[in-house]
C-alpha positions as CSV (number, residue, x, y, z in Angstrom):
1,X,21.2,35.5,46.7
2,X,22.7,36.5,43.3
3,X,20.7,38.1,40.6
4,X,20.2,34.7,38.5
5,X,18.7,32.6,41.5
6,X,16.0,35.8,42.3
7,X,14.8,35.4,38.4
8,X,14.9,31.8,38.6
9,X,12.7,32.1,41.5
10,X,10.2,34.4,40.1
11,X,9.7,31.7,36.9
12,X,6.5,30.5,36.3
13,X,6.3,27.0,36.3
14,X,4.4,26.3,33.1
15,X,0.7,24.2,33.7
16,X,0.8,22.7,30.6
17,X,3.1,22.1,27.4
18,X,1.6,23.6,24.2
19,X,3.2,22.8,20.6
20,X,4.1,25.5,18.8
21,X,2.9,25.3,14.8
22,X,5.3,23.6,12.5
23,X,3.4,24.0,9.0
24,X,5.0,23.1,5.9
25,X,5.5,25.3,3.3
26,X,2.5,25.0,-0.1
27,X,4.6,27.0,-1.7
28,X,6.6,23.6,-3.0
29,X,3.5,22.3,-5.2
30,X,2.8,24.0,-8.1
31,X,-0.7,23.5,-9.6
32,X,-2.3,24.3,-12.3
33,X,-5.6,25.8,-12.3
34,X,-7.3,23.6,-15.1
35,X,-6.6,19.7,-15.4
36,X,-7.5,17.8,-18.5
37,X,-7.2,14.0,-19.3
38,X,-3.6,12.1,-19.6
39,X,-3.9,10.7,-22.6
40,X,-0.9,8.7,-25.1
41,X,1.4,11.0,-23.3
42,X,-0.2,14.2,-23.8
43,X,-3.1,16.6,-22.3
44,X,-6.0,15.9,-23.8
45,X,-8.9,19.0,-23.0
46,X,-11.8,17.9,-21.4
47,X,-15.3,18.6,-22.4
48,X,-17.1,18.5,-18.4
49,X,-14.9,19.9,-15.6
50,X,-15.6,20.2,-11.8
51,X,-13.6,21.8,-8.8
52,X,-11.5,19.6,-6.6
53,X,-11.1,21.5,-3.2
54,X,-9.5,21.4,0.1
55,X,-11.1,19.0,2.7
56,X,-9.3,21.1,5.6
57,X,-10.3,25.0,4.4
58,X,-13.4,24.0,1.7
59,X,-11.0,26.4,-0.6
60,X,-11.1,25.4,-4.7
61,X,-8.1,23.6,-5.8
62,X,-8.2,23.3,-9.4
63,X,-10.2,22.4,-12.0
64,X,-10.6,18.8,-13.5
65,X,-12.1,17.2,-15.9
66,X,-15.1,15.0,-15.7
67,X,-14.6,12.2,-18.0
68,X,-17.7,11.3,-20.9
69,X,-18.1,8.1,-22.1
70,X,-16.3,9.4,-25.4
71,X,-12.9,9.9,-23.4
72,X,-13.1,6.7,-21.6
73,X,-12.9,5.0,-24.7
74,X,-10.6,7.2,-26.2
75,X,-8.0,6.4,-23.3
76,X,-8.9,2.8,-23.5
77,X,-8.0,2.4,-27.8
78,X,-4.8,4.6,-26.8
79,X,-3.5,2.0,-24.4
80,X,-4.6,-1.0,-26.7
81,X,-2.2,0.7,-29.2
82,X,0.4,1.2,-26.8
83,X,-0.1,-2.4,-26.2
84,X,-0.1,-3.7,-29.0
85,X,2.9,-1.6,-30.1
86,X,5.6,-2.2,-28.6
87,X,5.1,-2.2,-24.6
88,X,4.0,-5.8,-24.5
89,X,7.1,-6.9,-26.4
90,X,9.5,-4.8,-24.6
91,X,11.9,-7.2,-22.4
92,X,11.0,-7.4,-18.9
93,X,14.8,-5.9,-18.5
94,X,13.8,-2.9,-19.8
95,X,10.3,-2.6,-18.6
96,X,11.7,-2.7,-15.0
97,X,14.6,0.5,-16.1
98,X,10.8,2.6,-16.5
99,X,9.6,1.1,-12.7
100,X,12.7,2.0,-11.3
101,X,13.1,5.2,-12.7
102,X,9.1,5.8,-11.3
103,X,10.2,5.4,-7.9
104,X,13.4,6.9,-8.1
105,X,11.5,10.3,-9.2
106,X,9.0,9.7,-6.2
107,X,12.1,9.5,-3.6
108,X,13.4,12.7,-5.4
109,X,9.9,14.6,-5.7
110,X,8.4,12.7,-2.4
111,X,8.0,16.1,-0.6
112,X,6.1,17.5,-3.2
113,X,3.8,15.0,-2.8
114,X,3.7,14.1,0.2
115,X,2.4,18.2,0.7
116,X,-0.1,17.6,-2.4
117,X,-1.8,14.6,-0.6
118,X,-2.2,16.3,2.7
119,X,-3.6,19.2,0.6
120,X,-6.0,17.6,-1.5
121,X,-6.9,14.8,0.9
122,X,-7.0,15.9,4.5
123,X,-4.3,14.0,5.9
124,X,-1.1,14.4,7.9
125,X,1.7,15.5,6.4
126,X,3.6,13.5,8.6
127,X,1.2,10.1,7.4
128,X,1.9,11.5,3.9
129,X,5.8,11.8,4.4
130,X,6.5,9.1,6.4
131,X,4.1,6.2,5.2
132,X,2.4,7.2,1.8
133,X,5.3,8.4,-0.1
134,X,8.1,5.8,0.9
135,X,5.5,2.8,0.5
136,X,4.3,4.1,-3.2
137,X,8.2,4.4,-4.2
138,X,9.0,0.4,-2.5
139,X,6.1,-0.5,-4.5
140,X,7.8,0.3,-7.7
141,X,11.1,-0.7,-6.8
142,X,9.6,-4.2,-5.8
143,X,8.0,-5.0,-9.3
144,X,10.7,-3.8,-11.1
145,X,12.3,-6.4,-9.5
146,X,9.9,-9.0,-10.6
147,X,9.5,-7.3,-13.9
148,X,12.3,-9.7,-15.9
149,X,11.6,-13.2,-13.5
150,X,8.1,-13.6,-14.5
151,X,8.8,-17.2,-15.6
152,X,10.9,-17.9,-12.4
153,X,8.3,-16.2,-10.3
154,X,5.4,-19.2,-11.7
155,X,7.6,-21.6,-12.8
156,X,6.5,-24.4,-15.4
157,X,3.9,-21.9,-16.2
158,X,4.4,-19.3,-19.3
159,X,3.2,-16.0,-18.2
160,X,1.9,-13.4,-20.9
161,X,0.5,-10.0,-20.2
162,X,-3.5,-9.7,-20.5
163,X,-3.4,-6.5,-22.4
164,X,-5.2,-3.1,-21.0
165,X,-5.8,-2.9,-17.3
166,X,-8.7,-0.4,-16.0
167,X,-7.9,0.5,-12.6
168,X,-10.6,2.6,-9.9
169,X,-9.1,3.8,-6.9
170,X,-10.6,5.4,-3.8
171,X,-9.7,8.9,-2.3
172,X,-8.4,7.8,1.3
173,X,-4.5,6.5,0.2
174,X,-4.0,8.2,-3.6
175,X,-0.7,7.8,-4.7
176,X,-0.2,4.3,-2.3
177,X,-3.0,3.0,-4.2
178,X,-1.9,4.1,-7.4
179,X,1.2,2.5,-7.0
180,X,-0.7,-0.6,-5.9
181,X,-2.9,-0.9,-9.4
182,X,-0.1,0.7,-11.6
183,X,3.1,-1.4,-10.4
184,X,2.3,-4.7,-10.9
185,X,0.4,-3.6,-14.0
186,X,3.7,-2.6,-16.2
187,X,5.9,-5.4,-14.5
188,X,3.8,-7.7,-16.3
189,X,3.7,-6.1,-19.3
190,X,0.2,-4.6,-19.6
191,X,-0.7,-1.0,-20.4
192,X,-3.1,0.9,-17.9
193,X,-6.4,3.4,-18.0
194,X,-6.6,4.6,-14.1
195,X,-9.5,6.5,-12.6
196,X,-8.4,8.5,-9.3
197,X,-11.0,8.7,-6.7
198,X,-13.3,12.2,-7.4
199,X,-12.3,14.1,-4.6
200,X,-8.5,13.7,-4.6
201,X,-7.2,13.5,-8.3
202,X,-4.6,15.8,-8.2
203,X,-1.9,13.2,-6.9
204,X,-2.7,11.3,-10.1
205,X,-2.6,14.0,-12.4
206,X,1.2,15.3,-11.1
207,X,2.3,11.7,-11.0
208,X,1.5,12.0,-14.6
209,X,4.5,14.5,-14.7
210,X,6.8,11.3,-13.2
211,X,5.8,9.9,-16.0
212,X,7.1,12.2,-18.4
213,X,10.4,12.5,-16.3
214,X,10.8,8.8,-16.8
215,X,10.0,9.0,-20.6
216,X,7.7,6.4,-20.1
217,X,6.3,5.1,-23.8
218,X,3.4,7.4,-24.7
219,X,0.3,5.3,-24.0
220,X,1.6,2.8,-21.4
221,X,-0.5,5.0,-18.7
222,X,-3.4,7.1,-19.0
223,X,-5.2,9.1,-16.4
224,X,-9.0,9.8,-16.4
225,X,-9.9,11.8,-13.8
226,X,-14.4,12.0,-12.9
227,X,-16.6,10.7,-10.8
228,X,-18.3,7.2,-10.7
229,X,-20.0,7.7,-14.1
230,X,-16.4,7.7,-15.6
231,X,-15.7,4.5,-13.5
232,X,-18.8,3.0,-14.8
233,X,-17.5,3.5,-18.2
234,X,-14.7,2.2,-17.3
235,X,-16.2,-1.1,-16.5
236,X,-18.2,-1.0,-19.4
237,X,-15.2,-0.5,-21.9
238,X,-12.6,-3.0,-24.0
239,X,-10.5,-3.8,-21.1
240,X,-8.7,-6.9,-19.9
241,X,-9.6,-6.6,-16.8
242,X,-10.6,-4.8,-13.6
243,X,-9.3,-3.5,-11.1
244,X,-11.2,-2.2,-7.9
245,X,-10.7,-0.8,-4.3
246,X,-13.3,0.9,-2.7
247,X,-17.2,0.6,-1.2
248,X,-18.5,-3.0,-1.2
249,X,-21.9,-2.1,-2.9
250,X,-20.0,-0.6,-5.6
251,X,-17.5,-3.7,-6.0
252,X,-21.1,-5.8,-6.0
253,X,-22.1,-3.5,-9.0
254,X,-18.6,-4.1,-11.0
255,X,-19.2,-7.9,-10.5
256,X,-22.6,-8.0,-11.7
257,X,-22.1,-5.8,-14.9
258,X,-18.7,-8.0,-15.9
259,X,-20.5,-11.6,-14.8
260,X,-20.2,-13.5,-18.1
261,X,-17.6,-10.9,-20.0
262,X,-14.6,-13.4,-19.2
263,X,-13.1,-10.1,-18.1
264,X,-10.2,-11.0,-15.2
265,X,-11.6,-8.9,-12.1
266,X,-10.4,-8.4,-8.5
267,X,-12.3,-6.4,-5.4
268,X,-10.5,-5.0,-2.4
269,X,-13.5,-3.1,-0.6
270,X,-14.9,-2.4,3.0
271,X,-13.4,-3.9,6.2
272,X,-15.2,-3.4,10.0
273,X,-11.7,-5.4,11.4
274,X,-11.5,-6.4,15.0
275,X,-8.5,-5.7,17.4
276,X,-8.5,-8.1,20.0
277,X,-6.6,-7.7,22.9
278,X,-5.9,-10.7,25.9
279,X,-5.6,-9.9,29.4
280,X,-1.2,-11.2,28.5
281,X,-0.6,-8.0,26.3
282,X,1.6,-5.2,27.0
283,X,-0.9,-2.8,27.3
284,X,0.6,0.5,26.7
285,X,2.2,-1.0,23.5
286,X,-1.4,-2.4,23.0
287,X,-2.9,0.9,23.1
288,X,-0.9,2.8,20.9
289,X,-1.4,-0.5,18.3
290,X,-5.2,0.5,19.1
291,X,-4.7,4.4,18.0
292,X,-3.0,3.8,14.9
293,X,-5.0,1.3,13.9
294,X,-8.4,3.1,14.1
295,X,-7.5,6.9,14.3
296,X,-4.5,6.7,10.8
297,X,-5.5,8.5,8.4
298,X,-8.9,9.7,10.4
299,X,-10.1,6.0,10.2
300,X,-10.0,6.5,6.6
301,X,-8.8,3.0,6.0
302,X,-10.4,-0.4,4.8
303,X,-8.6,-2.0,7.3
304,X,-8.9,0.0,10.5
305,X,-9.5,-1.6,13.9
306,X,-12.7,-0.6,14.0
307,X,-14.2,-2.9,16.7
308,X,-11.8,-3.3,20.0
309,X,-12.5,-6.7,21.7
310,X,-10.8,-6.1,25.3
311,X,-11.3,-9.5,27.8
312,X,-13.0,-8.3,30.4
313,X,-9.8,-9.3,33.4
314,X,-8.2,-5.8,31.6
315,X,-11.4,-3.8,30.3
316,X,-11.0,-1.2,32.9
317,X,-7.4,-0.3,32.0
318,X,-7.3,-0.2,28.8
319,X,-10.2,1.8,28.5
320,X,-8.4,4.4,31.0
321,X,-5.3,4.3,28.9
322,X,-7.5,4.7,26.0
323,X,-8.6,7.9,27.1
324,X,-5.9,9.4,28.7
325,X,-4.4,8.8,25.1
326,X,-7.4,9.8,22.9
327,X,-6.6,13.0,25.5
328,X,-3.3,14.0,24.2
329,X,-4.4,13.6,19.8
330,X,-4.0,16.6,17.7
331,X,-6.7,17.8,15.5
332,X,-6.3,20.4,13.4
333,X,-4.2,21.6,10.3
334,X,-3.3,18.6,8.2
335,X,0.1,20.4,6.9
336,X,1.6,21.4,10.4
337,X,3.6,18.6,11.4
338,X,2.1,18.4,14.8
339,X,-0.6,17.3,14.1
340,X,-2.3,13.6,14.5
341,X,-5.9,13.6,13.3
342,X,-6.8,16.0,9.9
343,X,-9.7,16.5,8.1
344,X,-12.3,14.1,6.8
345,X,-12.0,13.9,3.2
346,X,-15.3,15.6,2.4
347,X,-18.8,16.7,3.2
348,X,-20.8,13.9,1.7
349,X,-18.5,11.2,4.6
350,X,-18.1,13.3,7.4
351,X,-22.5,13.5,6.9
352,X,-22.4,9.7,6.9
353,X,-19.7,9.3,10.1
354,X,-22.2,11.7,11.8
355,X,-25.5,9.7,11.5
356,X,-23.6,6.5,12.4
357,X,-22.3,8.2,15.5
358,X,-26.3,9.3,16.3
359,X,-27.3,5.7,15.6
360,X,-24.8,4.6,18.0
361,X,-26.1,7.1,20.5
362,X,-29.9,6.4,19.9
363,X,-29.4,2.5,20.3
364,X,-27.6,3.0,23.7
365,X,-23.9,3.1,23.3
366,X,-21.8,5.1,25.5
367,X,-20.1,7.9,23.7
368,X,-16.3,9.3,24.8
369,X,-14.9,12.3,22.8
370,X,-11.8,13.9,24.6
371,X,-12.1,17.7,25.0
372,X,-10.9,19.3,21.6
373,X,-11.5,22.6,19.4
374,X,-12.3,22.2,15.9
375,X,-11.1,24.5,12.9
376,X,-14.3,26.7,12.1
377,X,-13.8,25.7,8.0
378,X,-13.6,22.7,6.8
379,X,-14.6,18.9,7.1
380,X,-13.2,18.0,11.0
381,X,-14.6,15.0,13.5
382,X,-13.5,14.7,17.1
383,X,-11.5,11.1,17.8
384,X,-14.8,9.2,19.0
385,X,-14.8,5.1,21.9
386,X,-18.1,3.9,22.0
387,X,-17.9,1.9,25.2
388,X,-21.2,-0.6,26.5
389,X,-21.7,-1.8,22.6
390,X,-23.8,-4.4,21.7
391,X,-23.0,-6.4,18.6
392,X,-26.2,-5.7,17.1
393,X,-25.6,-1.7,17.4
394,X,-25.0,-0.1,13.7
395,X,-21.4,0.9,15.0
396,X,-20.4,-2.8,15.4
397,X,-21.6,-3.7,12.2
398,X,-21.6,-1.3,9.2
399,X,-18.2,0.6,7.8
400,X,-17.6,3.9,9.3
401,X,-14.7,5.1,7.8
402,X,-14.3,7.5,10.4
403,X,-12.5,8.1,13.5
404,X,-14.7,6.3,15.3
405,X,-14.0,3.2,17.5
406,X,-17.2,0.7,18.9
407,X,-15.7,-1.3,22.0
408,X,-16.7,-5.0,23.1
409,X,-15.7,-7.2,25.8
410,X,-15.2,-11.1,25.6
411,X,-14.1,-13.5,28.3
412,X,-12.4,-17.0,26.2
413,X,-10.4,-16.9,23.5
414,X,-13.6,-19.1,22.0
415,X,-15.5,-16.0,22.3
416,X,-13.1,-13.3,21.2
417,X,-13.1,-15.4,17.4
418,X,-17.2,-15.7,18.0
419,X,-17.4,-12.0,17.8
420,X,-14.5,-11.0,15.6
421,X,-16.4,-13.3,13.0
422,X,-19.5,-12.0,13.0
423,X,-19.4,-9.6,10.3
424,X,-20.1,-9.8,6.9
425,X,-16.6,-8.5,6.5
426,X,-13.7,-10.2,6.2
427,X,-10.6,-7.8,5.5
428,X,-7.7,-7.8,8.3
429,X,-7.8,-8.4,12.0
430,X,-5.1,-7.4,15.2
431,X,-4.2,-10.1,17.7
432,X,-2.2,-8.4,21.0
433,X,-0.7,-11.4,23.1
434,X,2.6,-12.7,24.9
435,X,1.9,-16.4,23.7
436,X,3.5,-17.2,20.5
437,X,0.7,-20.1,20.5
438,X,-2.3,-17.7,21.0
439,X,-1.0,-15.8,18.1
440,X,-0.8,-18.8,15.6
441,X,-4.4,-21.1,17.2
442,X,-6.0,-17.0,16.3
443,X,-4.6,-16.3,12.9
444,X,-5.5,-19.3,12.1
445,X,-9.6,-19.3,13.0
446,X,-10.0,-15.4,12.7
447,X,-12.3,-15.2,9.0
448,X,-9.2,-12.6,7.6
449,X,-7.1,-11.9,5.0
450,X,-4.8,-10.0,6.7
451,X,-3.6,-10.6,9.9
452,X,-1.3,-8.4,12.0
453,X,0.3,-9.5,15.7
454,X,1.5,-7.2,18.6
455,X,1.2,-4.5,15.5
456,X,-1.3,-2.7,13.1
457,X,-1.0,-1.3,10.0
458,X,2.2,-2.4,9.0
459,X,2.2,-2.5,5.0
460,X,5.0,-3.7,2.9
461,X,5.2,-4.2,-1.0
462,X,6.6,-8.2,-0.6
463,X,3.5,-8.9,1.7
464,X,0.0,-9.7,-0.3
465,X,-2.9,-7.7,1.0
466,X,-6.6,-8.4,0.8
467,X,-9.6,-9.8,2.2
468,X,-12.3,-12.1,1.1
469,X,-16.3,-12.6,1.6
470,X,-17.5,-9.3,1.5
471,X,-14.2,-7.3,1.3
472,X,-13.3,-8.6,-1.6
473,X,-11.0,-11.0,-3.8
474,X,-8.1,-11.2,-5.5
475,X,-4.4,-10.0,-3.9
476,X,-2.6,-6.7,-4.2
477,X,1.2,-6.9,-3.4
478,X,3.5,-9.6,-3.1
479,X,4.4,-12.1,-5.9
480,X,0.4,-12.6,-5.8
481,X,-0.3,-9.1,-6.7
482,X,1.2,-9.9,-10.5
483,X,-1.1,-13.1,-10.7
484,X,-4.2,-11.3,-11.9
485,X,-2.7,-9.2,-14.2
486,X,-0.9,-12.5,-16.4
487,X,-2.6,-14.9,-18.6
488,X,-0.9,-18.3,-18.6
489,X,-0.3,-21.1,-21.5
C-alpha cells in the first residue's frame, strides 16, 4: 500500500458540512455620524435628532434628525417652488435623462447599498444584492421610459402633473420602496417630500447623494427623516397627494384626517396572504415557493405567505419537507453571505412577533422551530410552522410580520377559496397546481390583488402591485402606478 492510500485511509469522513463565514466588507459605506434634513438640494440642520442603530448588534449608527412640524413645512414650500419653477414644465425627454441617470448610479453604487440596507435593516446581504438593489434601479429605468409617452400611455386623455407628492414609507424594503413612491413621482412631472421609515433612514439619506450625482434640480426631492409625528405632519401639510405603505390602522388614520381635503390618496398596507397548495403540485418546488414566501426578508413583507392551506391527500409530506427544510435555514449575521434568515428589524416588532407566537401557543396550536443558536446581541427569531391551526387562532388572523408561518388544511378547491377569504385582508395570494385551469377558476375567486402561480414573490417594475379591502387601494408599478400621481383635463 503506497503512502497516499494509508492517509487516505486514516481520513475522517466528515458528519456534517459546515459553511465557512463569507462576511462582506462595512468598510465600503461610509457614514456620517450626524444626518440632517435634505432640503432644495442642500443639508438643512435639524433641531431634534435620535440614533438609528443596528437591528443585528443594537450598536448606534448615526444620528438623525427628527423632523418638527416647522421642517415639514419647510420641505413641503421648497418642493412647491421646485414645482412651480421649472420641474413641471421640463419635457418629459428630459425628465426621464434625471430617472435614468438615478438608476444608472444605483447599478454603479448598488453594493454600497446593498451593504447599507443589510446594516441598517437586518436583512441578507444576499436579499439586499440580488433582489433590493436591481429591483429599485428597473424601477427607475421603467418610468423613465414612460416619462415622455404620458399622452400615449392614457390616450384621448391629457395628463398633467398634480404638483407635490408626500410619500411615507415603511422600514422592511427601503430603497425598493423608495423607488416605488419616487419613480413614478418625477416621470409624471411632480416634485416629492419622502419620509423614510424611523428605524432605517440611512438608505434615504445616501440615496440623497444619487441625487446630487445626477444633478437632479434642487427641490425636485426632499428627504425628511422622524418618526410618525413627522409623517403626521406630512399628512397634514399643502400637498397634492398621499402616498402610503405600511400598518393598516395607520393607513385608516391617513384616510380619516384627508376625508373631504380633495387630496389624491393611495394605501398599500397589511397582508395575512394564503399559499395554497393542491395535492397536483410539485412539491419540492412547492416548498421552496413556501420558504421564500414567508421566511424573505424574516417575514418582513406585506405580502408573505403567511397562512399555508395544504389539502389534506399531501398534508403529511409537505409538512415533512417543510421541516427537513426549515432544518437546513441560516440564522445569523445579516452581512455574511451565507446566511438565509437575519435580524428582526427592531425591538418594539420582534416584542409583538413574540406575544403572537404565545397566543398561538395558549389557544392550542402546535409549535415547530428547527434546532438553531441565536447571536447573543441583537433582535433575532427562530424560523417558526404552527401546525393543528384553527382559523379563529390570532396566528391565522392578525399580521405578524415575522418569520412565522400558521398551517391549515382543506379538502375541495370550494374550501381552499372559503378559507383563503376569510380575512379582512386582501393583498396577494399563491396558487401551486399542474392544471392551467385550476390556476385561472382560483385567481379568479381568491379576494386578491396580487396573484402569483407555481411562484412567490416575484416583483417586477411593468407589473402593478397592490391589494384592496383592508390592504389598501390604489396601484404601485406598472402603467397604473403613474395614474395617481396625474390630474387629467
Amino acid at each position: 500500500m503506497t503512502e497516499l492510500e494509508r492517509k487516505q485511509d486514516r481520513a475522517p469522513i466528515p458528519s456534517r458540512w459546515e459553511y465557512a463565514t463569507a462576511p462582506e466588507s462595512r468598510e465600503i459605506v461610509s457614514l456620517r455620524e450626524r444626518y440632517g434634513h435634505f432640503v432644495g438640494g442642500e443639508w438643512l440642520e435639524p433641531a431634534e435628532s435620535y440614533q438609528t442603530i443596528d437591528p443585528a448588534s443594537e450598536e448606534p449608527l448615526a444620528e438623525v434628525g427628527q423632523a418638527t412640524d416647522e421642517e415639514v413645512q419647510l420641505a413641503v414650500r421648497t418642493a412647491q417652488d421646485a414645482f412651480e419653477n421649472g420641474w413641471s414644465a421640463l419635457p418629459g425627454s428630459e425628465r426621464a435623462k434625471y430617472l435614468y441617470r438615478i438608476a444608472r448610479i444605483l447599478q454603479e453604487r448598488s453594493r454600497e447599498f446593498a451593504v447599507l440596507e443589510s446594516l441598517n435593516g437586518g436583512k441578507p446581504i444576499r436579499e439586499s444584492r440580488d433582489v433590493d438593489l436591481p429591483l429599485s434601479a428597473a424601477h427607475f429605468f421603467y418610468y423613465a421610459g414612460w416619462a415622455d409617452k404620458l399622452e400615449y400611455a392614457f390616450p384621448n386623455r391629457k395628463p398633467r402633473p398634480l404638483g407635490v407628492a408626500g410619500q411615507i414609507i415603511p422600514w422592511n424594503f427601503p430603497l425598493l420602496m423608495l423607488a416605488w413612491k419616487i419613480a413614478p413621482a418625477l416621470a409624471a412631472g411632480n416634485t416629492v417630500v419622502l419620509k423614510p421609515a424611523e428605524t432605517t433612514p440611512l438608505s434615504a439619506l445616501l440615496f440623497c447623494d444619487v441625487l446630487r450625482q445626477a444633478e437632479l434640480p434642487p427641490g425636485v426631492v426632499n428627504i425628511v427623516t422622524g418618526d410618525g409625528r413627522a409623517g403626521a405632519a406630512l399628512v397634514k401639510s399643502d400637498v397634492a397627494k398621499i402616498a402610503f405603505t405600511g400598518s393598516t390602522e395607520v393607513g385608516k388614520a391617513i384616510q380619516r384626517e384627508l376625508a373631504g381635503t380633495g387630496k389624491k390618496l393611495t394605501l398599500e398596507l397589511g397582508g395575512k396572504a394564503a399559499n395554497v397548495i393542491f395535492d397536483d403540485a410539485a412539491l419540492d418546488q412547492a416548498v421552496e415557493g413556501i420558504v421564500n414566501g414567508i421566511y424573505f426578508n424574516q417575514g418582513h413583507v406585506c405580502c408573505a405567505g403567511s397562512r399555508l392551506l395544504v389539502q389534506e391527500s399531501i398534508y403529511e409530506p409537505v409538512i415533512s419537507k417543510l421541516k427537513r427544510r426549515l432544518g437546513t435555514l441560516r440564522v445569523g449575521d445579516p452581512l455574511d453571505k451565507n446566511t438565509d434568515v437575519g435580524a428582526i428589524n427592531s425591538r418594539q416588532q420582534l416584542d409583538k412577533i413574540q406575544e403572537l407566537v404565545r397566543s398561538g401557543e395558549e389557544e392550542g396550536a402546535e409549535i415547530y422551530q428547527p434546532p438553531c443558536r441565536l447571536p447573543e446581541k441583537g433582535y433575532w427569531f427562530v424560523p417558526t410552522v404552527f401546525t393543528n391551526v384553527a382559523q379563529s387562532y390570532r396566528i391565522a388572523q392578525e399580521e405578524i410580520f415575522g418569520p412565522v408561518l400558521s398551517v391549515l388544511t382543506f379538502r375541495t378547491p370550494d374550501e381552499a377559496v372559503e378559507k383563503a377569504n376569510n380575512t379582512p385582508y386582501g393583498l396577494s395570494a399563491g396558487v401551486w397546481t399542474e392544471k392551467g385551469s385550476r390556476i385561472l377558476s382560483m385567481a379568479q375567486r381568491l379576494r386578491a390583488g396580487v396573484i402569483w402561480a407555481n411562484t412567490y414573490n416575484r416583483f417586477d417594475p411593468s407589473s402593478p402591485f397592490g391589494g384592496y379591502r383592508e390592504s389598501g387601494f390604489g396601484r404601485e408599478g406598472g402603467l397604473h402606478g403613474l395614474e395617481p400621481y396625474l390630474d387629467f383635463e
